[in-house]
C-alpha positions in Angstrom: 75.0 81.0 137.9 77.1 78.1 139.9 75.3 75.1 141.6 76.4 73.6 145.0 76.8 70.1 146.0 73.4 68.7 145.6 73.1 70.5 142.3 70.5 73.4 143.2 71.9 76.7 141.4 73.3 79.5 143.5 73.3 83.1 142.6 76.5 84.6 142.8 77.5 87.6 145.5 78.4 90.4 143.7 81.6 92.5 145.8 82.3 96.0 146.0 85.6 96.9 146.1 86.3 100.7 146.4 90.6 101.4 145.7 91.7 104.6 146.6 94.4 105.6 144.5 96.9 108.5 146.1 100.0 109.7 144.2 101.1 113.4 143.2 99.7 115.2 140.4 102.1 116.2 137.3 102.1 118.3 134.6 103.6 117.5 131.7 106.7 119.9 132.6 107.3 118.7 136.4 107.3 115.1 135.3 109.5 115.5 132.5 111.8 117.3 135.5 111.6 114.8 138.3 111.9 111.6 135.6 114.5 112.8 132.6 113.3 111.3 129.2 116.0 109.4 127.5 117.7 111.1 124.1 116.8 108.9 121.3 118.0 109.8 117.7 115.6 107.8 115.0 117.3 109.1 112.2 118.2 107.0 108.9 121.8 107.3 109.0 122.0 105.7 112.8 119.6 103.1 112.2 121.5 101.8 109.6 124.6 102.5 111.4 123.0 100.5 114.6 121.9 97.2 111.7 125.7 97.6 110.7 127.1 97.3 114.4 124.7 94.4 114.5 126.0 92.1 112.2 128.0 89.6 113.4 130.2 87.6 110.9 130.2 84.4 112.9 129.6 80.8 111.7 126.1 80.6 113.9 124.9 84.4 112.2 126.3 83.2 108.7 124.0 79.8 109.4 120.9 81.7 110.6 121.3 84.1 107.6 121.2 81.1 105.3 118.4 79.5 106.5 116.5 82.8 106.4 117.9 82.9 102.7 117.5 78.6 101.6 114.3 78.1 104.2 114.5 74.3 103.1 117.9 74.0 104.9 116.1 74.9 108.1 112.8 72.6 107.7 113.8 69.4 105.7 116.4 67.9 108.5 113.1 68.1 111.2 111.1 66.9 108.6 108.6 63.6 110.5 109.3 61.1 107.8 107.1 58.7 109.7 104.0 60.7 110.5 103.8 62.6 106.8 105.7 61.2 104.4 103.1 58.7 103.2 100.3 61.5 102.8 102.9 64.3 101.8 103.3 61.5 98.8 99.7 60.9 98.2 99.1 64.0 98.1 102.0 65.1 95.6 101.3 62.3 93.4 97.2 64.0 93.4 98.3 67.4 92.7 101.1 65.9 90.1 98.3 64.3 88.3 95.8 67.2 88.3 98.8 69.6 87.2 99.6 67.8 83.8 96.3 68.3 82.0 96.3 71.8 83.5 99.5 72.5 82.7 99.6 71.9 79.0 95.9 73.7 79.0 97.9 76.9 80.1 100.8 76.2 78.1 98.4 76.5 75.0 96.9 79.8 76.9 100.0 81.5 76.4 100.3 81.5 73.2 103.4 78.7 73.3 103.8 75.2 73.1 101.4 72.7 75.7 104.9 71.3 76.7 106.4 74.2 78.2 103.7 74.7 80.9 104.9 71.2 81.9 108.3 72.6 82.0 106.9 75.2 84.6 104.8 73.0 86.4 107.7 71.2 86.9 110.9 73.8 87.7 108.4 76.1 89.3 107.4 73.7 91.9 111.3 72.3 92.6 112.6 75.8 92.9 109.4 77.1 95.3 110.5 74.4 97.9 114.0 75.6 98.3 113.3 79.0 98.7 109.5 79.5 99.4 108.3 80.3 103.2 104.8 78.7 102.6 103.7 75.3 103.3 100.6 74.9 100.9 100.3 76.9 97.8 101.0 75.5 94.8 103.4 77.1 92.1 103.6 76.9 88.8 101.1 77.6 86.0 97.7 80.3 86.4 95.6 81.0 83.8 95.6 84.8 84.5 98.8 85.1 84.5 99.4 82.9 81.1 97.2 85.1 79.7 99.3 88.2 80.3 102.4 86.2 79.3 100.2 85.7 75.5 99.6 89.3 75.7 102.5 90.1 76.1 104.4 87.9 73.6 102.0 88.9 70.8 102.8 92.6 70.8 106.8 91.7 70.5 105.9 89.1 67.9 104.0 91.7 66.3 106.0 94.5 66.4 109.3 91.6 65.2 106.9 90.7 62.4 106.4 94.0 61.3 110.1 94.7 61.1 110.7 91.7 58.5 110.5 91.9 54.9 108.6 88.5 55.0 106.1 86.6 57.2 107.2 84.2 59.7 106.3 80.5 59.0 104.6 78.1 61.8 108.4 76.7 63.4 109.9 80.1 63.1 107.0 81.9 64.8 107.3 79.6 67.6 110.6 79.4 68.3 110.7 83.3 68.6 107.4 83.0 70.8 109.6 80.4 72.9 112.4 83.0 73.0 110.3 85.8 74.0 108.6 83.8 76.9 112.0 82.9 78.7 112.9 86.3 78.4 109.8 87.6 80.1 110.5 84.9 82.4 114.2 86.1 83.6 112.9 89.8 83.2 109.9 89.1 86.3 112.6 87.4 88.2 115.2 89.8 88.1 112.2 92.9 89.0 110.9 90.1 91.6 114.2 89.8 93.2 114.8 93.1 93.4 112.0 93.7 95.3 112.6 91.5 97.6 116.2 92.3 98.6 114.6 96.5 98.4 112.4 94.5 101.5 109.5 95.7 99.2 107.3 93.0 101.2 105.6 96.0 103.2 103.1 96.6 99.9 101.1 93.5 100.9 100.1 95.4 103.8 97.4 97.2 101.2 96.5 93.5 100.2 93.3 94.0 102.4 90.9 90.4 102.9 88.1 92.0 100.9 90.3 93.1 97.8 92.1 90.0 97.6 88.6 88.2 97.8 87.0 90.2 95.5 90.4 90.1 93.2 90.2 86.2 93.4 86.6 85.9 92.2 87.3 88.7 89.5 90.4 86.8 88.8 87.9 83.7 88.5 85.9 85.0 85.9 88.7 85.7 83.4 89.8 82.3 83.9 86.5 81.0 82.9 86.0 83.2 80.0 89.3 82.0 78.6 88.1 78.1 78.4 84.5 79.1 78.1 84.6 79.2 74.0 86.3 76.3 73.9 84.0 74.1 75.4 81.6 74.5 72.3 84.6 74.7 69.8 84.4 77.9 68.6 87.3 80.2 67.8 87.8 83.8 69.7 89.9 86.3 69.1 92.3 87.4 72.1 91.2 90.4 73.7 93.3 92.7 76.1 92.8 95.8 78.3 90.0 97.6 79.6 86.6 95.7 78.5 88.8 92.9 77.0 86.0 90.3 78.7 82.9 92.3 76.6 84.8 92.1 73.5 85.2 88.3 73.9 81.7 87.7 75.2 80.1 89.6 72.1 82.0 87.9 69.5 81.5 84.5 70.9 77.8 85.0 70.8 78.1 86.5 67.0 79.9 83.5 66.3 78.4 80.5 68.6 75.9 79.3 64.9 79.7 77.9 64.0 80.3 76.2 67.2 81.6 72.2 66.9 78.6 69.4 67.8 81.3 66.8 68.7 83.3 69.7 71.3 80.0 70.4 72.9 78.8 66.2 73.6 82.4 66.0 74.6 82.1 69.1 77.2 79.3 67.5 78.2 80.6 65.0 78.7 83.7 65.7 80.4 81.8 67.9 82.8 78.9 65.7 84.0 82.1 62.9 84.7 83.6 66.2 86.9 80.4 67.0 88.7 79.7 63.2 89.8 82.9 62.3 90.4 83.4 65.5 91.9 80.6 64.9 94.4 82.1 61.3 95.3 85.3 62.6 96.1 83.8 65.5 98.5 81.8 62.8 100.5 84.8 60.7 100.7 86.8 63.7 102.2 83.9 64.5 104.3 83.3 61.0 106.0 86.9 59.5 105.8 88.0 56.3 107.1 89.3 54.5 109.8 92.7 52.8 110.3 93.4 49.7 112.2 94.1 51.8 115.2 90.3 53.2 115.3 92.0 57.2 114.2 90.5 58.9 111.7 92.8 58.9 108.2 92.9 60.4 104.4 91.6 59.0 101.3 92.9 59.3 98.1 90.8 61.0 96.0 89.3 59.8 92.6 92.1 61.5 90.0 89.1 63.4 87.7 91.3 65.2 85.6 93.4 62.2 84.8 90.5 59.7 84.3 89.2 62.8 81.7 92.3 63.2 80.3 93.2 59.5 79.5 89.6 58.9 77.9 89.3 61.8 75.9 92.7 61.2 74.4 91.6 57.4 73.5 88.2 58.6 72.2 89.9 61.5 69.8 92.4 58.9 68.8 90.4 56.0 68.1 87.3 57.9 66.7 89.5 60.1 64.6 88.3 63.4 65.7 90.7 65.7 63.9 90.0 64.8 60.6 86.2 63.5 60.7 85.4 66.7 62.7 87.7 69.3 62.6 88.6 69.3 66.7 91.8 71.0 67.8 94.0 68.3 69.5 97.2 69.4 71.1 99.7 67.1 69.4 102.7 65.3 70.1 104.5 66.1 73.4 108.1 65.9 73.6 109.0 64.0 76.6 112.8 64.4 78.8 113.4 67.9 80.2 115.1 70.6 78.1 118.9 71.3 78.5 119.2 74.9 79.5 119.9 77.5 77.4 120.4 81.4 78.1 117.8 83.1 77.8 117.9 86.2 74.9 118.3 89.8 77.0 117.5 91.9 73.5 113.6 91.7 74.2 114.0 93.5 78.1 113.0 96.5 76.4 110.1 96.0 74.8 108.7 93.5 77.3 109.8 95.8 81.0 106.3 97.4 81.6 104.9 94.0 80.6 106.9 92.1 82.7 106.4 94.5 86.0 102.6 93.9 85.7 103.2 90.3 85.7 105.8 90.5 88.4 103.1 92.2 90.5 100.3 90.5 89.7 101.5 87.2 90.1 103.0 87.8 93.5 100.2 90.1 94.4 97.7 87.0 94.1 100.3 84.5 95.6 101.2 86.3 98.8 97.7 86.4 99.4 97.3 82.9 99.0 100.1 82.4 101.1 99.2 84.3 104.0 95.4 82.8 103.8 96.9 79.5 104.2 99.2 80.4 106.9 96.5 82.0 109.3 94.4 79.5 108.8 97.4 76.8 110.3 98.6 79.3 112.0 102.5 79.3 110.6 104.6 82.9 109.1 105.0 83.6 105.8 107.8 86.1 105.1 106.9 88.4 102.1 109.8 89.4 101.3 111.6 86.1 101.2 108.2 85.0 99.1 109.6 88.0 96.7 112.8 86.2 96.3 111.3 82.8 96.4 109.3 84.0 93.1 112.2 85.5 91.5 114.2 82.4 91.8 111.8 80.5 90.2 111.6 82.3 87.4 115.0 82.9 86.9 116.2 79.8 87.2 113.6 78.1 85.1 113.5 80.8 82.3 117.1 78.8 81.3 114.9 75.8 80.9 112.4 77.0 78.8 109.5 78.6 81.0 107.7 81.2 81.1 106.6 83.3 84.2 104.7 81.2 87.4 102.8 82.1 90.0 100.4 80.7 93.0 97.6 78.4 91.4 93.9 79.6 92.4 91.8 76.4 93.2 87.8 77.0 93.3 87.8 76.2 96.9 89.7 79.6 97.6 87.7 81.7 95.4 84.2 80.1 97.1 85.9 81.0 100.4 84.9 84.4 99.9 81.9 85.0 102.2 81.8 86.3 105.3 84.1 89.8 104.9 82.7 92.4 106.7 83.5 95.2 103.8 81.5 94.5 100.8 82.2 97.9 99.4 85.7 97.1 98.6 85.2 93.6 97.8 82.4 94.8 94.9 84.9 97.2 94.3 88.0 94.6 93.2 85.6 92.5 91.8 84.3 95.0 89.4 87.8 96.5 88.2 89.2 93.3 87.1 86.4 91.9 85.6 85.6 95.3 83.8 89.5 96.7 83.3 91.9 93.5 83.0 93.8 91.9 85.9 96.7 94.3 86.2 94.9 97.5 85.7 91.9 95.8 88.0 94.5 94.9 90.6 96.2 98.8 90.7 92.9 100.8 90.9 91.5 98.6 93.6 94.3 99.1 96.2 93.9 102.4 94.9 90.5 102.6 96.1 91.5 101.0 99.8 93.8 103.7 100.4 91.4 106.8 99.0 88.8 104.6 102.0 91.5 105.0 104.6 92.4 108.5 104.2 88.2 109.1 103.7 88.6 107.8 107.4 91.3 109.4 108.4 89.9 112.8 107.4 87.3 112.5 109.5 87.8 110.4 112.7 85.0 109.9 115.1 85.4 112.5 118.0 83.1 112.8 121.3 82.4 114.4 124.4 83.5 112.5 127.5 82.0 112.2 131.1 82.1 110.5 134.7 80.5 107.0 135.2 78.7 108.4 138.4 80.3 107.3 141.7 83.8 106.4 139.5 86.7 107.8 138.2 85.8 105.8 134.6 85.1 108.3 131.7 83.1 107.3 128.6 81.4 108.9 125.3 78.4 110.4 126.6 76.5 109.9 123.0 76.6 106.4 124.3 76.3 105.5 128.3 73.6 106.1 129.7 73.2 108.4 133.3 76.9 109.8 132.4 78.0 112.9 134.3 79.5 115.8 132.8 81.7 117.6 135.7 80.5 121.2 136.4 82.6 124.1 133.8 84.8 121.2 132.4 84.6 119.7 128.9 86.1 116.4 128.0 87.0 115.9 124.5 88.3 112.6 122.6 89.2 111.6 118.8 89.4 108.2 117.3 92.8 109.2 115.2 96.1 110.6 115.3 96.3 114.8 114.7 97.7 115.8 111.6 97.2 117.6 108.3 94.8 115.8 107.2 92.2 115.7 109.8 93.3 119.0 111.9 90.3 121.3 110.7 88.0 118.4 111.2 89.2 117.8 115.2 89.5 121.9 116.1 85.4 122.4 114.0 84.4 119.1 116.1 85.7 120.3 119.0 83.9 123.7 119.3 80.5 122.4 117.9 80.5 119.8 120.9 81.6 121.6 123.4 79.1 124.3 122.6 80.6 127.1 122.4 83.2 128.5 119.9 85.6 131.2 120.2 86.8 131.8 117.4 83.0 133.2 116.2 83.0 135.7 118.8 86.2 136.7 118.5 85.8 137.7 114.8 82.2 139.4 115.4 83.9 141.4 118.4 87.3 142.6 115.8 85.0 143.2 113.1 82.4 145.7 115.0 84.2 149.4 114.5 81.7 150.8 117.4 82.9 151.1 121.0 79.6 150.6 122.1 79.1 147.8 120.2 81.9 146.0 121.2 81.1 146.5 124.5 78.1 144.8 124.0 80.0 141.6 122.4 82.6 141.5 125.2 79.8 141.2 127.9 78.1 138.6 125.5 81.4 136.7 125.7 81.6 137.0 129.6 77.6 136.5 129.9 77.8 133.3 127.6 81.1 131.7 129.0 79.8 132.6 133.0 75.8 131.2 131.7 77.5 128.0 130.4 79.7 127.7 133.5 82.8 126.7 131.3 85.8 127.5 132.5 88.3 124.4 131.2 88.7 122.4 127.9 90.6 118.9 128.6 91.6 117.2 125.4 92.5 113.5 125.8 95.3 112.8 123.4 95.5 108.9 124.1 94.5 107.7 120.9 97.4 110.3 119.5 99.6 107.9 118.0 101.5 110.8 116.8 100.9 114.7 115.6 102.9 116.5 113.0 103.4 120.3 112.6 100.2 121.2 111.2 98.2 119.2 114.5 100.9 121.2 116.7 99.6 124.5 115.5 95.8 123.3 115.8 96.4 122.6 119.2 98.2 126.0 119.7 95.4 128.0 117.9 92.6 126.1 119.7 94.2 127.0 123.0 95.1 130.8 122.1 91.4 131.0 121.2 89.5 129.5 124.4 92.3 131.5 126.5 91.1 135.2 124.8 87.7 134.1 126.4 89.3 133.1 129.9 88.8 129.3 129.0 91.8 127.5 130.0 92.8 124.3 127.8 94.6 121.4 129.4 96.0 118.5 127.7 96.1 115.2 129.1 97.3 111.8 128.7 99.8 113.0 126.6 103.2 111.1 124.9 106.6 111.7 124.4 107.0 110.9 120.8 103.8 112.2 119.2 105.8 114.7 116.8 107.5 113.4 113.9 
């Protein structure tokens, strides 16, 4: 509805154009003669021959090939020092400080000493920036993941142990653990490195929004179970595999009458200072403040974990907490960096199935952070760049004592899970990690969201289509109402491509809409031996195709994306059969390059 001058609404003319649209009429054939179709060879060989002709060994191509490669060399010299510097700063300096306590937490996790998750926190991060494509995701330490890494350097402890003729002691057991670690490290690098210069990026394709969100939250739950016993102070064996998260649950529960009075006031504690301070800082973010100009600005936050940090550490010190009532404390940490040292390659063996789990997991969830982030401001991640992003990281630092890193999961991405339109896989992600561990979670889930494809694929949504009356526009008629079917013609349509899969589907759909199937009559007619009988079933055939008026059968291929052998021969068989009953098949909006 529009207004006019004096404001009084004015209804809208409706126009009726009629187009007349006059050109010849083609089949297939005469077009392809009048207009000649262009040779194209797609194979391998000439597309890599094509990429080779491509390359140009000039100092702009050898430039733009290293920025692709060192992304930092492409960003840092536009970086806007003036407009976000300052908050760039803030907010390093408020990740920095939420990192430490975290870091050392998942140090601990791992089975190794609190300082080295510093050391990843720290080489993680500086390596990430050179060669990572995202702008907001935050490398370095997960919980999941340093719980693989524990997993994995107990069984090689275990089986090194087993191998002595005496027990390890505390410095020796420790220093192998440490040794162990950076060789998982440099093993995920090298597999993650690989993978990216394979281009290997094209799995996160499979990375659908509802298993990554159902992954994330089942991903959430491990993480709390592995710092749940700990707030109460008791002790819990480290469970691994299928039901790992049962096992844990039931003998913390068997042994919570032991749990620590002074842990639990502290947890308390520690927690109540999270939630209020926690609920200042969201206001805060939520209201802002105003500069001098009037413009709307950040506010730094209140640093929770480092307030909790700093008076926990007074209160165990000063009130003696270790040895009045037997609390853990994490100890002295060494401070300077570590100078590097190669890591050991003798452990590759025993830790290579360990270490492609972790090289899959990790970059599984931090791709999917990545390309959250990046829709959401709209920028491009490259995956596999990302691939050898990761891999640097944990090459590189694996020579300064660290362990494997990946993307960080914060609480605000695994809340941000509501919304997805397919529950069924999200439930379905969710489920499998919680129930079957992280990396066996992760594999069965994308399992399952590509057995829910082909379910699809096998059976594609095919209609009958007819005239809008009084246009040349044709629609489903299951779903317009007054639609026209034209006199002795059938119009038939699929949602899909035509192949192996789905073939038996299309031709069965096909007959029961159209109403009338050849193929039956044609086998009661063969399989009568009496002349008189088949006499009978030939004027049945005539009598049912002249009462039914059909005479053609168009099939719209435009949703064809392509067809292979198997969909050729479907469409050969379907048209052999309606033509033994004088039914003539036609085949229209039809491609060039269906068969592959």
């Amino acid at each position: 509805m529009s207004v006019n001058s004096n404001g009084d609404p004015v209804a809208r003319k409706r126009m009726h154009v009629q187009l007349e649209i006059d050109r010849p009429i083609y089949s297939e054939t005469e077009f392809q003669k009048q207009y000649k179709h262009l040779e194209k060879d797609d194979s391998n060989l000439d597309k890599l021959k094509k990429r080779i002709d491509k390359i140009e060994l000039t100092p702009s191509s050898l430039w733009r090939f290293i920025q692709r490669l060192v992304p930092i060399v492409k960003w840092l010299p536009n970086y806007k020092i003036k407009s976000d510097l300052l908050w760039d700063t803030i907010s390093g300096i408020t990740t920095g400080i939420m990192r430490v306590p975290q870091a050392m937490a998942y140090g601990i996790l791992a089975t190794l000493p609190a300082v080295m998750g510093l050391y990843v926190a720290f080489f993680s991060t500086l390596i990430y920036a050179i060669f990572g494509t995202s702008k907001h995701i935050s490398v370095g330490t997960w919980a999941v993941l340093s719980i693989m890494v524990g997993d994995a350097i107990d069984d090689v402890v275990s089986a090194e142990t087993s191998n002595r003729d005496r027990p390890l002691d505390a410095d020796d057991e420790t220093e192998l653990r440490i040794q162990v670690a950076i060789s998982l490290s440099l093993l995920v690098g090298f597999i993650q490195v690989g993978m990216g210069i394979l281009r290997l990026g094209i799995i996160t394709r499979y990375l659908s929004e509802p298993l990554v969100k159902g992954f994330t939250t089942g991903v959430a739950i491990h993480v709390f179970t592995s710092q749940f016993s700990k707030l109460f102070g008791v002790s819990v064996a480290r469970y691994s595999g299928p039901l790992a998260l049962i096992y844990t649950y039931i003998e913390f529960f068997s042994k919570l009458a032991t749990a620590n009075t002074c842990a639990i006031v502290i947890s308390i504690i520690s927690l109540l200072i999270f939630v209020v301070i926690g609920e200042i800082n969201d206001r805060q973010a939520a209201k802002g403040w105003c500069r001098k100009d009037g413009k709307k600005g950040k506010k730094l936050p209140i640093p929770t974990e480092l307030l909790v940090v700093v008076l926990a550490t007074m209160s165990s010190y000063l009130g003696e907490f270790e040895e009045k009532y037997e609390l853990g404390v994490v100890g002295d940490i060494p401070t300077g960096l570590p100078f590097p040292v190669a890591p050991p390659t003798k452990y590759f063996g025993s830790l290579i199935g360990a270490a492609i789990a972790i090289a899959v997991v990790g970059f599984a969830i931090s791709i999917a952070m990545a390309h959250l982030y990046a829709r959401k401001y709209n920028y491009e991640v490259d995956a596999n760049q990302e691939f050898i992003a990761y891999g640097s990281c944990n090459i590189v630092s694996s020579f300064f004592q660290c362990y494997p890193s990946a993307t960080s999961l914060s609480r605000t991405v695994v809340q941000e899970g509501a919304g997805g339109k397919t529950q069924l896989m999200w439930l379905v992600a969710f489920t499998l990690v919680v129930l079957l561990g992280v990396d066996l979670g992760l594999l069965l889930s994308m399992i399952f969201a590509l057995i829910t494809i082909v379910v699809r694929y096998q059976s594609p949504y095919c209609a009958l289509k007819g005239r809008v009356p009084d246009t040349d526009i044709y629609r489903d008629i299951s779903f317009v109402q007054d639609i026209e079917e034209l006199p002795g013609i059938k119009i038939f349509g699929c949602s899909s491509s035509l192949c192996f899969i789905n073939a038996d589907h299309f031709k069965n759909s096909l007959y029961k809409k159209a109403g009338f199937n050849p193929q039956k009559m044609l086998i009661a007619r063969e399989e009568k031996k009496d002349k008189h009988q088949v006499n009978s079933d030939q004027e049945a055939i005539t009598s049912s195709s002249s009462s039914r008026s059909l005479h053609t059968v168009i099939i719209d291929c435009s949703m064809f994306t392509y067809v292979d052998l198997v969909g050729v021969k479907t469409l050969q068989a379907i048209s052999a059969d309606y033509q033994k009953v004088d039914v003539q098949v036609v085949f229209a909006n039809c491609k060039g390059s269906y068969l592959l």
